[in-house]
C-alpha positions as CSV (number, residue, x, y, z in Angstrom):
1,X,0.0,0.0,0.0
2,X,1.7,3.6,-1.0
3,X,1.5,6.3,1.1
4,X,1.1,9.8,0.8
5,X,3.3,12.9,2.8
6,X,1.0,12.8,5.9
7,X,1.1,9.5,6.1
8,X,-2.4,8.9,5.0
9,X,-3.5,5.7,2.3
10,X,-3.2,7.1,-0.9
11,X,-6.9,7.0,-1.1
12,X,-7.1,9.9,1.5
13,X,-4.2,11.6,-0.4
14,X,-6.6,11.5,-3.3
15,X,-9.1,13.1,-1.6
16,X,-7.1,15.9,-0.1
17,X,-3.6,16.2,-0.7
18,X,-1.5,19.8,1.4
19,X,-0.7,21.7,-1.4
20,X,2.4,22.4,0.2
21,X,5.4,20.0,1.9
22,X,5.7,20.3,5.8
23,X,8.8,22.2,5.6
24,X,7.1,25.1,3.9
25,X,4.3,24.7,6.0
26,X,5.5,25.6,9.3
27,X,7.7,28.5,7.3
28,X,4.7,30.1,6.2
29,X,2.8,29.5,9.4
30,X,5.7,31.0,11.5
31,X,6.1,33.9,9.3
32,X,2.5,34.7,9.8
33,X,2.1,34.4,13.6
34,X,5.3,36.2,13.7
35,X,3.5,39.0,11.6
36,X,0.5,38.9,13.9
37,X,3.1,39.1,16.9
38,X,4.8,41.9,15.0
39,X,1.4,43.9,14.7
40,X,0.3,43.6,17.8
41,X,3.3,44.8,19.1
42,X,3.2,47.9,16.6
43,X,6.5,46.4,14.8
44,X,4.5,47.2,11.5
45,X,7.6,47.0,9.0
46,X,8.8,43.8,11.0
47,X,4.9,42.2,10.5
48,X,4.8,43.0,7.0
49,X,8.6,41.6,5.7
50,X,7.0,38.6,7.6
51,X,3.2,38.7,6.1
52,X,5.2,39.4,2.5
53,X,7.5,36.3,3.2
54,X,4.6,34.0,4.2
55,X,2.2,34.7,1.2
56,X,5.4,34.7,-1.2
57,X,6.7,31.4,0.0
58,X,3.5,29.7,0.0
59,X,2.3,30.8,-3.1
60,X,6.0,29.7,-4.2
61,X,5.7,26.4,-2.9
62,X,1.8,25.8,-4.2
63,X,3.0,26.9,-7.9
64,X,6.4,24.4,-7.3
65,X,3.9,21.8,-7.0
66,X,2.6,22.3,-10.5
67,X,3.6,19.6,-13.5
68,X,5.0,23.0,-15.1
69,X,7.4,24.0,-12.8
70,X,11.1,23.7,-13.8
71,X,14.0,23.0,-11.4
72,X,14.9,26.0,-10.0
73,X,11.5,27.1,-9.2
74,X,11.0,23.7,-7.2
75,X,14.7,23.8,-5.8
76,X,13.6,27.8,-4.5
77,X,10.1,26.8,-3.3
78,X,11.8,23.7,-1.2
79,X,9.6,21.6,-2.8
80,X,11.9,18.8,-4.7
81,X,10.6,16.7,-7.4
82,X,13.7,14.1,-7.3
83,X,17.3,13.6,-6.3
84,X,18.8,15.8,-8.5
85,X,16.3,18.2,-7.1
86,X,17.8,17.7,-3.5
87,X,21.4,17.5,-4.7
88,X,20.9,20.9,-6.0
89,X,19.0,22.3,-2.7
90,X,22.0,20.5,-0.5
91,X,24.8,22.7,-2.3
92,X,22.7,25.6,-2.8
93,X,21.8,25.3,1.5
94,X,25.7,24.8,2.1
95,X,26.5,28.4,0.9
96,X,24.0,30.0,2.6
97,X,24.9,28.2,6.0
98,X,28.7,28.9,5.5
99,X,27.3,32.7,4.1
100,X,25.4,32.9,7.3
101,X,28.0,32.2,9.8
102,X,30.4,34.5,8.0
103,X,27.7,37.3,8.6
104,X,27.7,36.5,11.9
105,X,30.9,36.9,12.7
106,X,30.3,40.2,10.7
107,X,27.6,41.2,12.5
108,X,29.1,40.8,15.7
109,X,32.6,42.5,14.6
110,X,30.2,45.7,13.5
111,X,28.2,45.4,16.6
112,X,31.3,45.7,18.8
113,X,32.7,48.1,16.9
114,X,29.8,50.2,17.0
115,X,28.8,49.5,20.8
116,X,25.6,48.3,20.6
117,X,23.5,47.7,23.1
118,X,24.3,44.9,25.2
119,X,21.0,42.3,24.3
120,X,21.3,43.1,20.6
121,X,25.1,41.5,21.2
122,X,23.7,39.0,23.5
123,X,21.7,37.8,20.8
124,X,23.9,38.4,18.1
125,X,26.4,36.2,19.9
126,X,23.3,33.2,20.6
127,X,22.2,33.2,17.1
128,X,26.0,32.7,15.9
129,X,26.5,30.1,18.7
130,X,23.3,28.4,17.3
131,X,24.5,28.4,13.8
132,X,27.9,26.8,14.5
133,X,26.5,24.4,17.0
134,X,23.9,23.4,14.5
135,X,26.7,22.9,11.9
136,X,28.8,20.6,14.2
137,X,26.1,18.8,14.8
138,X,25.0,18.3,11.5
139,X,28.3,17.7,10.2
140,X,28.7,15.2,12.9
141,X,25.5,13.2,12.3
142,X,26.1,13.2,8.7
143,X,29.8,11.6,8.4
144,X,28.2,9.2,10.8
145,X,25.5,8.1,8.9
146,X,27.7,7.8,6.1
């Protein structure tokens, strides 16, 4: 018997399939309560980068889905087809994770530099902690499981 994403028979997936994978699912959901967050707080350009981000990558990730859609739109949208699909979206997510802890280390050098406030370091320094933990770790799980 084949199943679908959720887990379902594939006679349930035939009667309603998520027209988006998980991944992009909680994306788009935590970029919208974060935009509700960010309203209610009266952070109005902070809620609307994240409404804008929400209904962008969920529209992306509904129109990956289509027959139509070539690599590089499912590869962006996070929504891969086949393995070449996710051998392209591995590589393309190594840069950005080595990009993002250089811009750490950037951000923290122009923080100092600057003399921020103390919790906008504080964080600064947890998110780049997070990043090279999370790369340790994953490097570390992944040589493992071969």
């Amino acid at each position: 018997m084949s199943t679908d994403e959720s887990g379902g028979s594939a006679d349930s997936a035939r009667r309603f399939s998520w027209p988006m994978s998980r991944v992009n699912t909680v994306l788009v959901a935590a970029c919208t309560v974060g935009a509700l967050v960010c309203f209610v707080l009266g952070q109005v350009p902070a809620g609307v980068a994240l409404l804008v981000g929400a209904l962008v990558g969920g529209l992306g990730a509904v129109f990956a889905r289509r027959g139509s859609s070539g690599d590089l739109e499912r590869v962006n949208a996070l929504e891969y087809a086949d393995e070449r699909d996710r051998a392209a979206a591995v590589r393309g997510l190594a840069v950005v994770g080595a990009l993002a802890l250089l811009l750490g280390v950037v951000q923290m050098i122009v923080f100092a530099i600057a003399q921020v406030d103390p919790l906008s370091r504080f964080v600064a320094l947890g998110v780049f902690l997070a990043l090279v933990a999370g790369w340790f770790f994953a490097n570390w799980y992944f040589v493992r499981r071969g």
